[in-house]
DRENKEBA-574583 format. One record per residue: residue in three letters; x, y, z of N, C-alpha, C, O in turn. Coordinates in pm, whole numbers, padded with zeros to 5 digits, always signed. Example, Ala and Ser with C-alpha at 12.3 -4.5 7.8 and 13.67 -1.06 7.14 Angstrom:
BEGIN
ALA+01319-00569+00780+01230-00450+00780+01320-00330+00780+01424-00332+00846;SER+01285-00225+00708+01367-00106+00714+01290+00003+00787+01341+00114+00804;
END
This chain:
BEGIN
UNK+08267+07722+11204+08283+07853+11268+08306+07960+11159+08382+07945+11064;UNK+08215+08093+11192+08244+08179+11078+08366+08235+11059+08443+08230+11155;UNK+08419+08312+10910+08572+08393+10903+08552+08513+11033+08442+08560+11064;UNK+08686+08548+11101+08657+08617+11161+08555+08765+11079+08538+08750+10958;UNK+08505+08870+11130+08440+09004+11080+08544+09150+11135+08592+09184+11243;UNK+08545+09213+10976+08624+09319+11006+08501+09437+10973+08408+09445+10893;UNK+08532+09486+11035+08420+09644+11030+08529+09773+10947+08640+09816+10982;UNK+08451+09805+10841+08542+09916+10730+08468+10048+10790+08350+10036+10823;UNK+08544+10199+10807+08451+10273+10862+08593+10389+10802+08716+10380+10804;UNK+08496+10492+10753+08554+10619+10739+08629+10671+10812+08609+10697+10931;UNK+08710+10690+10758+08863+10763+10897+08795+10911+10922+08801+10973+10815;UNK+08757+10957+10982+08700+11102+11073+08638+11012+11204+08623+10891+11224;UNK+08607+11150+11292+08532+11090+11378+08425+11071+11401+08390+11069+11519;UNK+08319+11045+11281+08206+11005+11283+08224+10875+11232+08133+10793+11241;UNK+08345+10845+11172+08334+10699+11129+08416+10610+11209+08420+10488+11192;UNK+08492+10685+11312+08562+10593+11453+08452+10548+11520+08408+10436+11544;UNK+08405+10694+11553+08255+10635+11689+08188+10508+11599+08188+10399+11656;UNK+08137+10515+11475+08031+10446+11429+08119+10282+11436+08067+10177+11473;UNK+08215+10295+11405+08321+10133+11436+08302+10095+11562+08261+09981+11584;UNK+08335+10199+11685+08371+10134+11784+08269+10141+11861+08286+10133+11983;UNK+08115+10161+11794+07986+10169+11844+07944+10073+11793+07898+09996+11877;UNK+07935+10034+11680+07927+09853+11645+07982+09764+11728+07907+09697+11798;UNK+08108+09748+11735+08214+09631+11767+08181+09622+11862+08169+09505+11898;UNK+08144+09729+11968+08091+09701+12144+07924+09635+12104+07907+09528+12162;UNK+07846+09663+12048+07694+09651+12016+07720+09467+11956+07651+09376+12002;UNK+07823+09446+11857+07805+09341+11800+07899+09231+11928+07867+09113+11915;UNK+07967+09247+12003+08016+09170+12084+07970+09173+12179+08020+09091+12257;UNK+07862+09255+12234+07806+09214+12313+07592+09146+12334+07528+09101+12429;UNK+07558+09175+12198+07430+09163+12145+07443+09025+12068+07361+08933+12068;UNK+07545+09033+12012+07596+08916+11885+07684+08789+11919+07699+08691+11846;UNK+07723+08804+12005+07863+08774+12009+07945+08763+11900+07976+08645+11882;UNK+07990+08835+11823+08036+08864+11737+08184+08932+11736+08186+09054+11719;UNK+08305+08867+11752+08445+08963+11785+08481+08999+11648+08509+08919+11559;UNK+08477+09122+11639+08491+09190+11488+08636+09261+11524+08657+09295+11641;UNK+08723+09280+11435+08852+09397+11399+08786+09493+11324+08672+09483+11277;UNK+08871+09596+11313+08808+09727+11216+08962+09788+11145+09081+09784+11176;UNK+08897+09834+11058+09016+09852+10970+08949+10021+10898+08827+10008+10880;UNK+08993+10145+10862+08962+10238+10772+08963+10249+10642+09068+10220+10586;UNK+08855+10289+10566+08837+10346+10462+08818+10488+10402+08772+10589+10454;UNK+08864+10466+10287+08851+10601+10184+08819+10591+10069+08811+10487+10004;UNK+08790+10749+10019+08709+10732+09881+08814+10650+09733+08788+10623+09616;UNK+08917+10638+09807+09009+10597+09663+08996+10440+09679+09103+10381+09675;UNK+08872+10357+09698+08817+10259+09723+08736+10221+09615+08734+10116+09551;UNK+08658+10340+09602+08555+10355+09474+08567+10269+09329+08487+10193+09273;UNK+08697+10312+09295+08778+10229+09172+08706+10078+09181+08637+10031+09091;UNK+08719+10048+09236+08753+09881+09276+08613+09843+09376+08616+09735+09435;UNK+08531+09905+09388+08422+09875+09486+08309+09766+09399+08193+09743+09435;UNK+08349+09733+09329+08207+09615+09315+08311+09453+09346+08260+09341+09358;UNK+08447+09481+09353+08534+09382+09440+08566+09417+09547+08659+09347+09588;UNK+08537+09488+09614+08574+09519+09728+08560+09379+09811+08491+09289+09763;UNK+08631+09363+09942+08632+09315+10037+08610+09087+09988+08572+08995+10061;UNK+08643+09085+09879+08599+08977+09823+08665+08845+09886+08787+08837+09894;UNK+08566+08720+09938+08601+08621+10018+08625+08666+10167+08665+08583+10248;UNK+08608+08757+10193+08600+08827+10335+08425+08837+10391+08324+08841+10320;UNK+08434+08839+10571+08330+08900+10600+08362+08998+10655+08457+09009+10732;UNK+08258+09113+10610+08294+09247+10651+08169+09349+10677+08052+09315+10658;UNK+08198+09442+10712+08061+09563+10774+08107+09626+10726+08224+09618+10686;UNK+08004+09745+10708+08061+09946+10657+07951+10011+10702+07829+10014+10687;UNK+08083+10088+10794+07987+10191+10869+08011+10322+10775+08120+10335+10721;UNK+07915+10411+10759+07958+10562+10762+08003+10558+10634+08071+10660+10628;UNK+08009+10494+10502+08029+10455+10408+07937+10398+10279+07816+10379+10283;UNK+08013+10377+10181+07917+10353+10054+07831+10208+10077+07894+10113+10125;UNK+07696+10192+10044+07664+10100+10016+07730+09974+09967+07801+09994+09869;UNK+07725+09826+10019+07765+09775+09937+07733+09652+09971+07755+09608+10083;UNK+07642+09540+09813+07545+09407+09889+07618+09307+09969+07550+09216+10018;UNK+07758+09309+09992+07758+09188+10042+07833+09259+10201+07920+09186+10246;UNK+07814+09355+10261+07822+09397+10372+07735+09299+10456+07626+09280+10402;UNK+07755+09221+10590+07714+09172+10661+07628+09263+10708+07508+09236+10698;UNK+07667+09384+10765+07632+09476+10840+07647+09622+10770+07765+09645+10744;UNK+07570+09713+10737+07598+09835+10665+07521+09933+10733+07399+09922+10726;UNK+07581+10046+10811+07516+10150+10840+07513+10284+10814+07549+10351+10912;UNK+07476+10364+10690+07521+10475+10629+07416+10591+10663+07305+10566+10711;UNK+07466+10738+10629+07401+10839+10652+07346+10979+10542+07266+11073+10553;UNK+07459+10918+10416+07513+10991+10320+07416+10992+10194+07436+10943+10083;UNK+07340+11040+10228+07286+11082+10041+07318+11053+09921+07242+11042+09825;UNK+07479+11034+09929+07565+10982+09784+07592+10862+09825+07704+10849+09777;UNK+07571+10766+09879+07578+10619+09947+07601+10562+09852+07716+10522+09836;UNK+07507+10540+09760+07460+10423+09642+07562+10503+09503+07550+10608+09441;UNK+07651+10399+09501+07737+10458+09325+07666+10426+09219+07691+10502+09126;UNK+07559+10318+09186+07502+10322+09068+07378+10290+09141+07371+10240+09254;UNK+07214+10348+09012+07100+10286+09039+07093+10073+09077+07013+10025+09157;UNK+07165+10014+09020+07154+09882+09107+07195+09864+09222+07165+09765+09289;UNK+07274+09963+09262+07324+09924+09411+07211+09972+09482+07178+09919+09588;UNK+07125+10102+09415+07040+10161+09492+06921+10040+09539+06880+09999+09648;UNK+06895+10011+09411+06793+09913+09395+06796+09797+09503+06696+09747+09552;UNK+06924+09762+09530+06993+09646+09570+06955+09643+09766+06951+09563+09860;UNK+06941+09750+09743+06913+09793+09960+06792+09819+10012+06717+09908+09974;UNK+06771+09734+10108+06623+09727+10173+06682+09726+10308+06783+09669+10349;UNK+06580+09815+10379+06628+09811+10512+06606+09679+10599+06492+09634+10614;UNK+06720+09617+10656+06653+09507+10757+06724+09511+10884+06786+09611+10921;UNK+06715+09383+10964+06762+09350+11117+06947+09425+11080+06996+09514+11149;UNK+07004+09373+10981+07152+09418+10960+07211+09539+10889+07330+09571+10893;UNK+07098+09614+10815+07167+09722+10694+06999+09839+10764+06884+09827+10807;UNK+07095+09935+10732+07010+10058+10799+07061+10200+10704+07177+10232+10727;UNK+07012+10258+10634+07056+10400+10571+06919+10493+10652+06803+10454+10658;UNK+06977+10632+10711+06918+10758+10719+06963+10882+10674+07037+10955+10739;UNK+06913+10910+10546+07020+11043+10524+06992+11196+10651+07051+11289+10708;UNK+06860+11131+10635+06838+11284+10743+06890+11251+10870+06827+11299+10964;UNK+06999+11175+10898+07075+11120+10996+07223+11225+11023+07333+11189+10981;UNK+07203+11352+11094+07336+11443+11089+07442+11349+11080+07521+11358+10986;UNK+07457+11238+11187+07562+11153+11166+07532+11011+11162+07417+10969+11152;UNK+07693+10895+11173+07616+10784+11149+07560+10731+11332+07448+10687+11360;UNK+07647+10748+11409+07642+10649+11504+07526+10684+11564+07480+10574+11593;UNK+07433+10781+11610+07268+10798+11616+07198+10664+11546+07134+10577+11605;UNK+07223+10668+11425+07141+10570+11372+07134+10457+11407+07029+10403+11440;UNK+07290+10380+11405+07310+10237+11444+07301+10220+11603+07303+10107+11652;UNK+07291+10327+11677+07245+10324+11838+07072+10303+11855+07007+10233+11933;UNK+07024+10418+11722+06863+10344+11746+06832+10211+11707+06754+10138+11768;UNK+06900+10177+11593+06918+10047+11539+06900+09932+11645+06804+09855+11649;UNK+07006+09933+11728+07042+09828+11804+06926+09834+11881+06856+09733+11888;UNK+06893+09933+11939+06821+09957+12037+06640+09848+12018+06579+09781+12101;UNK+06615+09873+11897+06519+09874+11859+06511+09705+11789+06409+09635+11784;UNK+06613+09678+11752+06637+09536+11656+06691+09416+11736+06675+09296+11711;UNK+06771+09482+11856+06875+09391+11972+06854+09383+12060+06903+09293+12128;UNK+06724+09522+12139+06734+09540+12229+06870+09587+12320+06885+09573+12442;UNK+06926+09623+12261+07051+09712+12332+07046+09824+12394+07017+09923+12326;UNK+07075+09842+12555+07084+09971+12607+07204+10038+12570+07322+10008+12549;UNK+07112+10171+12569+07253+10253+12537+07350+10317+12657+07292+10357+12758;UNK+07449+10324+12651+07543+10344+12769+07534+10524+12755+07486+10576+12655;UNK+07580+10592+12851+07540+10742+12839+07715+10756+12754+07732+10869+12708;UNK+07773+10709+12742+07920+10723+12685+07888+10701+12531+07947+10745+12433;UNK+07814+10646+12536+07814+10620+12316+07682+10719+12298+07674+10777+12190;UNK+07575+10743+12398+07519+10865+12389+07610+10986+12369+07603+11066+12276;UNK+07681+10988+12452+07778+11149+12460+07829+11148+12326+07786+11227+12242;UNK+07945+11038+12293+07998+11010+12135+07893+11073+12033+07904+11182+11977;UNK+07790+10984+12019+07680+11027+11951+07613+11182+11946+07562+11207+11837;UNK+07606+11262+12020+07577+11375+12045+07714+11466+11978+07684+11572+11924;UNK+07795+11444+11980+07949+11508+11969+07921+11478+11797+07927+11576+11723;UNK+07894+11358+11745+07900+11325+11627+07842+11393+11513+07875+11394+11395;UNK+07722+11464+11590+07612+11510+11565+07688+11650+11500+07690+11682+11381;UNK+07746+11720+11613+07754+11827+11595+07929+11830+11498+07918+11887+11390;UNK+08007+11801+11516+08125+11792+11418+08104+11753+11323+08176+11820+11248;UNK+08011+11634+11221+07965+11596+11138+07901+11705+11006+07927+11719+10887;UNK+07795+11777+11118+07685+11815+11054+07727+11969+11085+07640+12053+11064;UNK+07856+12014+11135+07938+12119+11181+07825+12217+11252+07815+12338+11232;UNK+07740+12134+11343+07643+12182+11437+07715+12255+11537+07687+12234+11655;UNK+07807+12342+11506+07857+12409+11679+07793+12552+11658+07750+12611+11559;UNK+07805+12587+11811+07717+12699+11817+07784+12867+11734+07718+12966+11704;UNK+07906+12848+11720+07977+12970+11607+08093+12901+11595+08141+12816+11669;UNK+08153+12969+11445+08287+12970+11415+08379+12961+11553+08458+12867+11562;UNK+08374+13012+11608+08523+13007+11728+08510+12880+11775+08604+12801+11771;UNK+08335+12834+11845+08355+12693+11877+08463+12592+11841+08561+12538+11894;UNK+08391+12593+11711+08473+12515+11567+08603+12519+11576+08676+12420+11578;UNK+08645+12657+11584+08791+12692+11579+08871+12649+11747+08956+12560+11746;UNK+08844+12703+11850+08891+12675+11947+08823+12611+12085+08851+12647+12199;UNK+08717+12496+12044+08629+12450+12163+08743+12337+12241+08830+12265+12191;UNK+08714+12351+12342+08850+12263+12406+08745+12147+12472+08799+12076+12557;UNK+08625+12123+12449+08559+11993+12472+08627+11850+12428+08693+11855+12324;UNK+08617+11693+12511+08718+11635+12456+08719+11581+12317+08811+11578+12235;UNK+08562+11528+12306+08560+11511+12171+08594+11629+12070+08586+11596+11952;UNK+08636+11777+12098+08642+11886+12007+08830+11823+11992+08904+11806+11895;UNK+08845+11805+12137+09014+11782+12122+09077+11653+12053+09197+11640+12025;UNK+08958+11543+12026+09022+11460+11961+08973+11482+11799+09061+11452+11718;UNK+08879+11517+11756+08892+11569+11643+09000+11632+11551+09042+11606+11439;UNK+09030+11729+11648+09129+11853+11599+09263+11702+11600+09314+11660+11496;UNK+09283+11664+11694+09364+11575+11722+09433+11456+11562+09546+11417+11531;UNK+09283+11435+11495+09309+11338+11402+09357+11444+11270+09386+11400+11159;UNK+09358+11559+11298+09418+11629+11170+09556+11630+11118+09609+11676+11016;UNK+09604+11555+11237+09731+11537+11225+09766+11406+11252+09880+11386+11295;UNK+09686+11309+11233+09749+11152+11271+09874+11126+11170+09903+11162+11056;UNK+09926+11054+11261+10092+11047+11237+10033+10920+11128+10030+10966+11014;UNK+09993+10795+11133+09984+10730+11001+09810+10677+10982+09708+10727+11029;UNK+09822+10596+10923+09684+10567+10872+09596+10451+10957+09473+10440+10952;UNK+09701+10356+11045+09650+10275+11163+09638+10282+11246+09599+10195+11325;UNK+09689+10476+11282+09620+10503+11408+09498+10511+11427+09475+10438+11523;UNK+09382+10569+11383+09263+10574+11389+09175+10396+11423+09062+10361+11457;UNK+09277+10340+11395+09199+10204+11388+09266+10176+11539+09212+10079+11592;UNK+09352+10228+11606+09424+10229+11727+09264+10283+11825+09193+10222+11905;UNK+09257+10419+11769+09156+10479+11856+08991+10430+11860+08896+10451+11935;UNK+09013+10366+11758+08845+10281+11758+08847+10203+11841+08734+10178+11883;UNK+08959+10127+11910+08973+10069+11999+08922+10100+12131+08843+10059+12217;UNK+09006+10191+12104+08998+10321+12307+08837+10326+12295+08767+10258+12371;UNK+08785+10403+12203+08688+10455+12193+08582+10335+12248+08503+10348+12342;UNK+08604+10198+12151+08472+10120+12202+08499+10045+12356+08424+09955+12394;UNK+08566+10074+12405+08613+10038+12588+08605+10146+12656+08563+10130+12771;UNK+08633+10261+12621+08610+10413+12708+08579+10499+12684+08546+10506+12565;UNK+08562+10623+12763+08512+10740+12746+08560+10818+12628+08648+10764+12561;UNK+08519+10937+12592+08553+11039+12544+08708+11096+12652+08827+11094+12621;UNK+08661+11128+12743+08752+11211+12817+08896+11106+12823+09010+11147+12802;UNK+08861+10973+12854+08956+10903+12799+09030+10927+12726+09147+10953+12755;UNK+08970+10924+12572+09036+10891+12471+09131+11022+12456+09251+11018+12430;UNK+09072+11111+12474+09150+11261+12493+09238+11271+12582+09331+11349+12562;UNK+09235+11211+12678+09344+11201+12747+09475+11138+12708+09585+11169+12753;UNK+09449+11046+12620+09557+10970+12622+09712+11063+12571+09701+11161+12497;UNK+09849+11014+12623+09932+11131+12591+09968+11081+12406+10025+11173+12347;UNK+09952+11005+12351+09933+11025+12207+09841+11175+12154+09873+11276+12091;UNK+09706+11122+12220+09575+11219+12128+09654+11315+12182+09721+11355+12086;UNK+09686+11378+12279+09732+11526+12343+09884+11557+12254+09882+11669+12201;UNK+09984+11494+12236+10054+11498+12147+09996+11546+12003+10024+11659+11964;UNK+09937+11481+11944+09898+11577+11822+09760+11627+11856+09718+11641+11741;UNK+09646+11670+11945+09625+11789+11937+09700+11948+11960+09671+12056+11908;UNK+09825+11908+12074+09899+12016+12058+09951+12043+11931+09961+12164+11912;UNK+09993+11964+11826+10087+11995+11707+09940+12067+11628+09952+12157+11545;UNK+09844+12027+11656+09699+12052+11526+09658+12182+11605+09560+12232+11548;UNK+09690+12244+11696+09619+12356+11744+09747+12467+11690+09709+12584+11682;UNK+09849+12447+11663+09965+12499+11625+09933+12496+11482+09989+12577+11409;UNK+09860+12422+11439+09866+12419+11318+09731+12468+11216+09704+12480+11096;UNK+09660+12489+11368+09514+12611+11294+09548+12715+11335+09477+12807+11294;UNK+09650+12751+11419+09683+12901+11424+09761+12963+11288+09757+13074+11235;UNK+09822+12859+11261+09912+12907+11130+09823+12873+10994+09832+12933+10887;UNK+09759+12793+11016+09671+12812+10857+09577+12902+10879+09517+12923+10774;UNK+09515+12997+11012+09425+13071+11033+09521+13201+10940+09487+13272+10845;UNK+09662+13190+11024+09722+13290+10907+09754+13319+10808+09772+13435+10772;UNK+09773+13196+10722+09850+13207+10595+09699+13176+10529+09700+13113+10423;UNK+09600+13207+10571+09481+13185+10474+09448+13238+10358+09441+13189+10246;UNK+09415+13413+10425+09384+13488+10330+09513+13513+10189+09438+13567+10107;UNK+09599+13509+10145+09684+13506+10050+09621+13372+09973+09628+13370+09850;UNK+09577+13291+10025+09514+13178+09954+09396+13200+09865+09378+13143+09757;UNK+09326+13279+09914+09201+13339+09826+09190+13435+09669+09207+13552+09636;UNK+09156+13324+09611+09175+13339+09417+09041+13459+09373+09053+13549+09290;UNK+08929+13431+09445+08791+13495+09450+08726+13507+09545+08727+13418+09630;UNK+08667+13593+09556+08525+13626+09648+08438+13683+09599+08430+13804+09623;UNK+08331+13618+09505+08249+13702+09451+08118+13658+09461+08121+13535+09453;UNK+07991+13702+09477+07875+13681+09524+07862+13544+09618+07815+13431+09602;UNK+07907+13593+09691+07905+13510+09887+07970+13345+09849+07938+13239+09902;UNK+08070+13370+09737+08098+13228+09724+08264+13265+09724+08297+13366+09662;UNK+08336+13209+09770+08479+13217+09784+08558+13111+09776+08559+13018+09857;UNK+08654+13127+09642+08744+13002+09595+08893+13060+09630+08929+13177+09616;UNK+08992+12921+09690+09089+12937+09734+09142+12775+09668+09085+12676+09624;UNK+09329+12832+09701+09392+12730+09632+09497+12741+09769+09569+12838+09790;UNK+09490+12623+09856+09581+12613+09927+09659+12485+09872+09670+12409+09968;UNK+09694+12452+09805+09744+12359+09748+09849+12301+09739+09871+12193+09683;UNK+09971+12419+09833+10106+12410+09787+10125+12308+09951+10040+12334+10036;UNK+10204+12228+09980+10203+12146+10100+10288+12228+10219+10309+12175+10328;UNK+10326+12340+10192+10391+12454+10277+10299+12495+10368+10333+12532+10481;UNK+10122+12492+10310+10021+12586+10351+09975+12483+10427+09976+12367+10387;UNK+09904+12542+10618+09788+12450+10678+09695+12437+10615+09683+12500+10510;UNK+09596+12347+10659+09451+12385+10602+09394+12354+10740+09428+12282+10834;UNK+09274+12454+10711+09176+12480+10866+09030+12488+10803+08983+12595+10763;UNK+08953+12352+10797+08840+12388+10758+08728+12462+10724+08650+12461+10629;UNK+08750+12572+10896+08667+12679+10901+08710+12840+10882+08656+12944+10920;UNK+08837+12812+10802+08919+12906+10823+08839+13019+10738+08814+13126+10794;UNK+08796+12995+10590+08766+13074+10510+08545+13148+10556+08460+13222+10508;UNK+08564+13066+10660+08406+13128+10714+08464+13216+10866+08387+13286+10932;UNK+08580+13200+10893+08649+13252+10994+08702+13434+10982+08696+13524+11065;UNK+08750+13431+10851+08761+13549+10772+08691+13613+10721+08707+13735+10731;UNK+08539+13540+10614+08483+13577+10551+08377+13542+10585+08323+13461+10510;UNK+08302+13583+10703+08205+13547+10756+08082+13614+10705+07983+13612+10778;UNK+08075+13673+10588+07953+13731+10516+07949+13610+10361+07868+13640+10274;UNK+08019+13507+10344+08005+13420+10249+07900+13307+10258+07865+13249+10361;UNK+07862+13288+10151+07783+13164+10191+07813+13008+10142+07741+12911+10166;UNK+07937+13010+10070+08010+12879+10074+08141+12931+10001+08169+13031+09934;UNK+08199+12832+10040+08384+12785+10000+08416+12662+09925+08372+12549+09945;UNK+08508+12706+09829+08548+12621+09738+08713+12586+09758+08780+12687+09776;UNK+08769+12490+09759+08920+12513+09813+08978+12431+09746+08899+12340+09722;UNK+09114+12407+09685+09218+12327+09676+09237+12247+09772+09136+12277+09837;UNK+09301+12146+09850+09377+12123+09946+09491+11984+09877+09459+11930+09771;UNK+09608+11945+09945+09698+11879+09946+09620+11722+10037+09572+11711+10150;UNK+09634+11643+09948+09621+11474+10028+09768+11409+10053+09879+11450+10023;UNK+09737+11322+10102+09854+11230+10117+09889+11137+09968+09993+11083+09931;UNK+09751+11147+09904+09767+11084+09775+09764+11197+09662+09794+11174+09545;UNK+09746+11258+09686+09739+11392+09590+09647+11529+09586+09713+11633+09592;UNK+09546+11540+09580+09470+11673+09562+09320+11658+09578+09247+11607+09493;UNK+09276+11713+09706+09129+11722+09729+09054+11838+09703+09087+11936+09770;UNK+08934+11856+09600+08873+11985+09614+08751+11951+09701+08684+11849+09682;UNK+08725+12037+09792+08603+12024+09959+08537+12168+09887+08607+12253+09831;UNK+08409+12175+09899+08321+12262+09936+08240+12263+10020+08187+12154+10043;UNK+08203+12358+10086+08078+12364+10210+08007+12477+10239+08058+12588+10223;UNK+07898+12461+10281+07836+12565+10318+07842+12606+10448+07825+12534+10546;UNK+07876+12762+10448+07843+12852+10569+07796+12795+10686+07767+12705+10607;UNK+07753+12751+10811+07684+12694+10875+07619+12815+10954+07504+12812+10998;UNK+07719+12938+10966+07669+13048+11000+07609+13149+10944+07573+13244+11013;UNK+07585+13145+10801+07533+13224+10763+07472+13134+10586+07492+13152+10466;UNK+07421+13072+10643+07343+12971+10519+07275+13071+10400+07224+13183+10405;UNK+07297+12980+10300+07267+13058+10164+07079+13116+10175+07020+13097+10281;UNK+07016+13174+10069+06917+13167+10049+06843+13094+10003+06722+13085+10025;UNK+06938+13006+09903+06908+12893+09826+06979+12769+09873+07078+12748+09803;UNK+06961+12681+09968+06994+12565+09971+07069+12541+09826+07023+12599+09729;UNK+07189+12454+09811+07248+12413+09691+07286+12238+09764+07339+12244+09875;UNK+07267+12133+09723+07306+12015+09744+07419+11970+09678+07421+11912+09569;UNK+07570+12019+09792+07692+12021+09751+07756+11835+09754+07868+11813+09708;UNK+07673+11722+09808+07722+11601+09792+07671+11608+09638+07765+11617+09559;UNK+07554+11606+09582+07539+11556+09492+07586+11645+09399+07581+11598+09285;UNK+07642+11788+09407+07696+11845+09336+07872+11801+09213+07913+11805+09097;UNK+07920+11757+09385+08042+11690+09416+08052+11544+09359+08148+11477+09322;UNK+07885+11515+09368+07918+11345+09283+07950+11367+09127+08042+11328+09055;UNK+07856+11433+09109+07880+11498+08909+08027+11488+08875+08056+11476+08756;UNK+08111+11491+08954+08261+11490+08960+08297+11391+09006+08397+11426+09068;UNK+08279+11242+09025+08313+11159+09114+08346+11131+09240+08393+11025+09280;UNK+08306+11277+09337+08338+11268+09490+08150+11201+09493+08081+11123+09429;UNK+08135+11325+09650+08035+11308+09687+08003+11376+09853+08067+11476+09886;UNK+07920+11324+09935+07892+11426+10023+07755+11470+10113+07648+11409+10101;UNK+07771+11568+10193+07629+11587+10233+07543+11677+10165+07560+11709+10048;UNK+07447+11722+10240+07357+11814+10127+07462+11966+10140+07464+12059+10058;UNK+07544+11954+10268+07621+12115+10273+07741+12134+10272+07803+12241+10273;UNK+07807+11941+10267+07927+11965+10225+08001+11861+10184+08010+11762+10257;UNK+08068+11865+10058+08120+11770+09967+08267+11755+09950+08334+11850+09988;UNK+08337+11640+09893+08409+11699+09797+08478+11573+09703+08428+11460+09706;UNK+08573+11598+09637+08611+11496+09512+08769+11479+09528+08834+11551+09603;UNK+08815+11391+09464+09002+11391+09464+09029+11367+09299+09026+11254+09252;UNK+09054+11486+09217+09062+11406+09105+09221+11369+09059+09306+11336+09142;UNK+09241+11378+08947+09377+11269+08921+09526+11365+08940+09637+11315+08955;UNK+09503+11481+08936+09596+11551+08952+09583+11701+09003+09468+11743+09017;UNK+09670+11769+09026+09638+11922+09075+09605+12028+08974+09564+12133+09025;UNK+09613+12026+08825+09555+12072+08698+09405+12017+08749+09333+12109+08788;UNK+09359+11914+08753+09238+11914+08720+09164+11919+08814+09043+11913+08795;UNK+09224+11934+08956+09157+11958+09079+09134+12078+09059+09016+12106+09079;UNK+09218+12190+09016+09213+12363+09002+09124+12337+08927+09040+12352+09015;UNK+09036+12298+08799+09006+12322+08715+08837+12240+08788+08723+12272+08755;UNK+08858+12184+08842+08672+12103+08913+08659+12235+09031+08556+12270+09090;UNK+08763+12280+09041+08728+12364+09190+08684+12517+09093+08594+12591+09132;UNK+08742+12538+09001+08681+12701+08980+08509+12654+08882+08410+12724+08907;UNK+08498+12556+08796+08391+12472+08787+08268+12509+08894+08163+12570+08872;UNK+08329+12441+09038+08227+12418+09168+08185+12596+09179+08075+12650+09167;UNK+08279+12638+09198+08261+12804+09236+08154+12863+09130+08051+12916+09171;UNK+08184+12850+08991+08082+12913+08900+07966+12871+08925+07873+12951+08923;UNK+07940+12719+08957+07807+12682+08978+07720+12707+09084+07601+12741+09091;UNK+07794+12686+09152+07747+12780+09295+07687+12907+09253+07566+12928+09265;UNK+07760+12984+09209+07730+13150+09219+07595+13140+09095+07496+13213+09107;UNK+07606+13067+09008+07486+13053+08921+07388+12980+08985+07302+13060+09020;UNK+07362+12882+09014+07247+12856+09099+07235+12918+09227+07118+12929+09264;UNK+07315+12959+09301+07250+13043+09403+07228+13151+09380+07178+13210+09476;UNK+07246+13223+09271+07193+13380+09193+07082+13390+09104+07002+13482+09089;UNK+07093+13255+09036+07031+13242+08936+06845+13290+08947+06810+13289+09065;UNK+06738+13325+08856+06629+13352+08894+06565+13202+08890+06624+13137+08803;UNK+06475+13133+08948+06414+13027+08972+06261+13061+08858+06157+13126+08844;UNK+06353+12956+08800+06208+12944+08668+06086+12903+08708+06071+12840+08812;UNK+05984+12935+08627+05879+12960+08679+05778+12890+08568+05656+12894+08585;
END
């Protein structure tokens, strides 16, 4: 009999759905009873041992050959040309970058490889994924105040109380609805504390802002006093065409950049692979890195900002 299978999946909610859109797909296509557990980029270190004498999946995550199951979406997937080399699509491993999110993919996947119907509930997930992922909402306020449930459990995980909750909610998620999972009086518990807590980083934003100069705007919220609100600095500065930011981790210091969604550059700039040059990584519109300390996070983040404003200003050689 095989080791039991744990499924590794990015803590957001494109990498809950994509867990608890497997684990239902693989236990009931496979018979396959998998656990799931979260990942993060401070994995990287140690990723050619990763998961070793284990069987395991990765959703929404880096490539990696001895994944049973791997379903990624990310452009920066592959950490070196052999890993690249190393991936062929088959019945178990699937990459789409032009995939807004992951769980679309591994729903056509199944569909197509398992014959799996899709339930209109991991459709809905999937659709939701789409748009928070790929920050597909129809304006800034959406973003900022959509009270849809998947909008409410999102906002919800900005504040998870520890790191095994999310692996709590992959649970809910692959047995019930959306409206479910939002319901529950946990998720409603900290979306109330996280809606309290984009009102106050909506305020204490602007004092955060170091620059604004040719539609690119760098900020240092860094100090752990300050919220952070993703959309805060396209909320204010809605004539910019990307943001560069400080922010506070639980392990130390993240610099995120992204692009405008409302008011997109002239020049496309590909901020994952921008962000890899630095050891993060990302989509084509939005990235970011954790480096070793808050000196050198300030110092990759005013870096990101110059480059920006030079390639998106710059004249295109000819």
């Amino acid at each position: 009999m095989p080791a039991p299978l744990r499924i590794h999946y990015h803590r957001d909610f494109d990498g809950m759905v994509s867990a608890a859109v497997l684990a239902r797909i693989l236990l009931e296509k496979r018979d396959e009873q998998a656990d799931w557990q979260g990942i993060n980029y401070d994995q990287r270190p140690n990723w050619e041992t990763f998961g070793t004498d284990t069987r395991f999946a990765i959703v929404d995550f880096h490539f990696h050959p001895r994944a049973e199951y791997w379903f990624d979406h990310h452009p920066t997937t592959f950490l070196t040309p052999a890993l690249r080399a190393a991936y062929a699509p088959s019945e178990r491993w699937q990459w789409d970058e032009a995939s807004p999110s992951c769980p679309p993919l591994i729903l056509r996947h199944a569909s197509a490889h398992w014959g799996y119907r899709i339930p209109e509930r991991f459709a809905e997930m999937s659709r939701w994924s789409d748009v928070i992922d790929a920050a597909r909402y129809k304006d800034v306020e959406e973003a900022l105040f959509g009270d849809a449930p998947a909008l409410r459990l999102a906002r919800a995980l900005t504040v998870s109380p520890e790191l095994r909750w999310t692996d709590e909610l992959v649970g809910a998620l692959r047995d019930g609805t959306l409206e479910e999972v939002a319901a529950r009086a946990d998720v409603e518990k900290c979306y109330q504390r996280a809606t309290r807590n984009r009102d106050k980083a909506l305020a204490q934003f602007p004092p955060t802002v170091q620059m604004n100069a040719r539609a690119v705007l760098l900020y240092d919220a860094s100090s752990h006093q300050i919220r952070r609100e993703r959309f805060a600095a396209f909320f204010h500065h809605r004539d910019i065409h990307y943001s560069v930011g400080v922010i506070p981790t639980r392990a130390g210091y993240h610099v995120t950049a992204g692009e405008n969604p409302w008011n997109p550059p002239p020049r496309a700039i590909h901020i994952g692979a921008l962000m890899e040059s630095y050891g993060g990584g990302g989509h084509r519109a939005v990235g970011g890195v954790n480096p070793h300390d808050l000196e050198a996070a300030r110092r990759v983040a005013r870096e990101v900002s110059e480059r920006l404003r030079r390639e998106l200003w710059e004249p295109v050689p000819r």
